[in-house]
C-alpha positions as CSV (number, residue, x, y, z in Angstrom):
1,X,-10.8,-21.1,4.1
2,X,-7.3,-19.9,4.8
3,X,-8.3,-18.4,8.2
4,X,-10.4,-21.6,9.3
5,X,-7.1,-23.5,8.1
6,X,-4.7,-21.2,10.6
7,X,-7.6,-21.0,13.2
8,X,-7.0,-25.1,13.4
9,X,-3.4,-24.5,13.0
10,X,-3.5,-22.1,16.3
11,X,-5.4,-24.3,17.9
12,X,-3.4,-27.4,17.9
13,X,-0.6,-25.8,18.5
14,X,-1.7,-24.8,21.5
15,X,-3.2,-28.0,22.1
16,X,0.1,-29.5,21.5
17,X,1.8,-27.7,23.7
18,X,-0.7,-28.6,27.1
19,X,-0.5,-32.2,25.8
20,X,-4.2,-32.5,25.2
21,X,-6.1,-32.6,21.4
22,X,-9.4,-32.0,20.0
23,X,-12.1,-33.8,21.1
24,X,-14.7,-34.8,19.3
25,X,-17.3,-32.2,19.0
26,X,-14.6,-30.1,18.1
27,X,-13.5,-31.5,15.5
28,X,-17.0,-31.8,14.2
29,X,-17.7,-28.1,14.8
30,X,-13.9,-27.4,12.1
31,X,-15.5,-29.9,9.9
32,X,-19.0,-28.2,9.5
33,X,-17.2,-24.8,9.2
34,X,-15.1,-26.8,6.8
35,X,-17.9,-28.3,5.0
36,X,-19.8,-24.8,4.6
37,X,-17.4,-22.9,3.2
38,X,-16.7,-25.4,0.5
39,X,-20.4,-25.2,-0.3
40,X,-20.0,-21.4,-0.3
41,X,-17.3,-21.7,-2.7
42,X,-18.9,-24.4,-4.7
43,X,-22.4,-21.5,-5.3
44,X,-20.2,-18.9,-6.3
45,X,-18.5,-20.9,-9.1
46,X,-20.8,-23.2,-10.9
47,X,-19.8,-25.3,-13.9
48,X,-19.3,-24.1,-16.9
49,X,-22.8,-23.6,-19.0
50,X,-23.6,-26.0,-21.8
51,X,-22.7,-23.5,-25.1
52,X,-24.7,-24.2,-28.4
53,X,-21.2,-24.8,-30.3
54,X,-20.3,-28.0,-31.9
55,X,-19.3,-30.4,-28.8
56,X,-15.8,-30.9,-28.3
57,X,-14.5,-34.4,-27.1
58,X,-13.6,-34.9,-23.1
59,X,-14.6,-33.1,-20.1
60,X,-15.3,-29.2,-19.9
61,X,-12.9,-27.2,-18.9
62,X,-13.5,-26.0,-15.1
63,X,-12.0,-22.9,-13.3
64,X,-9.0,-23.2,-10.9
65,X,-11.3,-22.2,-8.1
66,X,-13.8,-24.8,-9.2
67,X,-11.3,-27.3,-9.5
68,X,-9.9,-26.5,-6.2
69,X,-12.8,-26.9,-4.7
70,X,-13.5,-29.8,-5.9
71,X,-9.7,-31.2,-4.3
72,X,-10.7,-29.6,-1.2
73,X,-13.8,-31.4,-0.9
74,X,-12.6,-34.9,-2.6
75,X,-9.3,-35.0,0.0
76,X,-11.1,-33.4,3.0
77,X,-9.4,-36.2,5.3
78,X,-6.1,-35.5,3.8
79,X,-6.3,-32.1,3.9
80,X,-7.1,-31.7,7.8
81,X,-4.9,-34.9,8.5
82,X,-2.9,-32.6,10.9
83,X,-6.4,-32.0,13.0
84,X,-6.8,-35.5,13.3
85,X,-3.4,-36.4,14.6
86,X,-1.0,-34.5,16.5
87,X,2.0,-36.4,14.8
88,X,1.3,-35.0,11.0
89,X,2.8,-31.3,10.7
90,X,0.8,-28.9,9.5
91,X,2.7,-28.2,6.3
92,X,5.1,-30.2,4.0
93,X,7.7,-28.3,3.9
94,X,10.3,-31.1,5.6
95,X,9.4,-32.7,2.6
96,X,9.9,-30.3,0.3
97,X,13.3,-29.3,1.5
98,X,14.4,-33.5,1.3
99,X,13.5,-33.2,-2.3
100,X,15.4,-30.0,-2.9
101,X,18.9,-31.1,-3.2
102,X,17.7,-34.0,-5.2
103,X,16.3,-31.8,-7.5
104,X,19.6,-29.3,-7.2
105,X,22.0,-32.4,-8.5
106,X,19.9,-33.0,-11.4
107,X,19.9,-29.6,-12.1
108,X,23.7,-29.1,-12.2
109,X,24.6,-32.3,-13.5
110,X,21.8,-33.6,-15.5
111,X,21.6,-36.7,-14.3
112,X,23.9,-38.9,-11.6
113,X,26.2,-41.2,-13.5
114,X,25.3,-44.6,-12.0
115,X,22.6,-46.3,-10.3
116,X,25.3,-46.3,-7.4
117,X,25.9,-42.9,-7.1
118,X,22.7,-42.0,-7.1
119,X,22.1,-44.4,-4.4
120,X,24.9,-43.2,-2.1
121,X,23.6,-40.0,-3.1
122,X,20.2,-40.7,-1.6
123,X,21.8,-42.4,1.8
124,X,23.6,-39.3,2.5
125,X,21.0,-36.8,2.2
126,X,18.9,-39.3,4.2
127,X,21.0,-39.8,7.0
128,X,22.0,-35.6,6.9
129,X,18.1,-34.9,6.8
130,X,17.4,-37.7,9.7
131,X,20.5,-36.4,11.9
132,X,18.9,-32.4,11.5
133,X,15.0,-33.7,12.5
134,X,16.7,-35.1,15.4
135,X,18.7,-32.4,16.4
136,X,22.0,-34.2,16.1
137,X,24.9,-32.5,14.8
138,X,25.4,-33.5,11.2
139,X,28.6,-33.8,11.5
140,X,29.2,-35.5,14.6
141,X,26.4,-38.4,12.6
142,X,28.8,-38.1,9.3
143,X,31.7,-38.7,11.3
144,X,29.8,-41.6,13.2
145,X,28.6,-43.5,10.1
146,X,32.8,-43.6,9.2
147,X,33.3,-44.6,12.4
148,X,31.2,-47.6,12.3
149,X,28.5,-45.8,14.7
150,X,25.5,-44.5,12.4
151,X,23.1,-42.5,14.1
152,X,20.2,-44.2,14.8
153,X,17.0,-42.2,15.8
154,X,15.4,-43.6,18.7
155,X,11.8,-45.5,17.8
156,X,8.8,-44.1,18.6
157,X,6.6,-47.6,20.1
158,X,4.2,-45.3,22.3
């Protein structure tokens, strides 16, 4: 799975940079490669067998493969979203750098000490992560916003 994944990660990268994407058959071709390997996985870890003990209450208990699997297959969309659409990167790891300093105040502090704070909080990281995806100097956007003159990425109506 992880090679299929980078195989469509090399590819649309390169397709992204000759401004043309996938077409149709494709796509189809990743999603049957896709689609068998999940069935692949899905043979070589089968649900747990029914045990002659007394029955416990909720669902059995499944493997992490199985239950990965089982994500895999649920979210397939989701999970090649970035195949589908040139705009949605590959990983999430924008994300997961927003959420960081978040998670770096709580950790130091505890907590913020008022709804306001927390919300200027929040506004500054935003504009700081907005000015860095945009390639504007952070400070020059800090400075602005005391101006008067927030940066404002340009809108995307293509």
């Amino acid at each position: 799975m992880i090679d299929l994944m980078l195989e469509i990660k090399r590819t649309a990268e390169e397709r992204r940079s000759i401004d043309s994407w996938f077409d149709p058959a494709e796509v189809e071709r990743f999603e049957v490669r896709y689609d068998q390997i999940i069935l692949k996985g899905m043979l070589e870890n089968p649900p747990p067998k029914k045990s002659d003990r007394p029955k416990k209450r909720g669902r059995k208990k499944q493997t992490a493969a199985k239950n990965l699997l089982d994500r895999l297959s649920e979210y397939r969309r989701e999970v090649l979203a970035f195949m589908y659409d040139p705009v949605v990167p590959f990983d999430n790891n924008l994300v997961e750098r927003d959420i960081r300093m978040m998670k770096v105040q709580q950790k130091i502090s505890g907590t913020f000490r008022s709804k306001r704070g927390a919300d200027s909080f929040c506004r500054i990281r935003g504009d700081i992560s907005t000015a860095r995806k945009n390639s504007v100097s952070v400070l020059d956007a800090i400075q602005g916003a005391f101006e008067g003159r927030p940066y404002v990425p340009p809108s995307d109506t293509s």
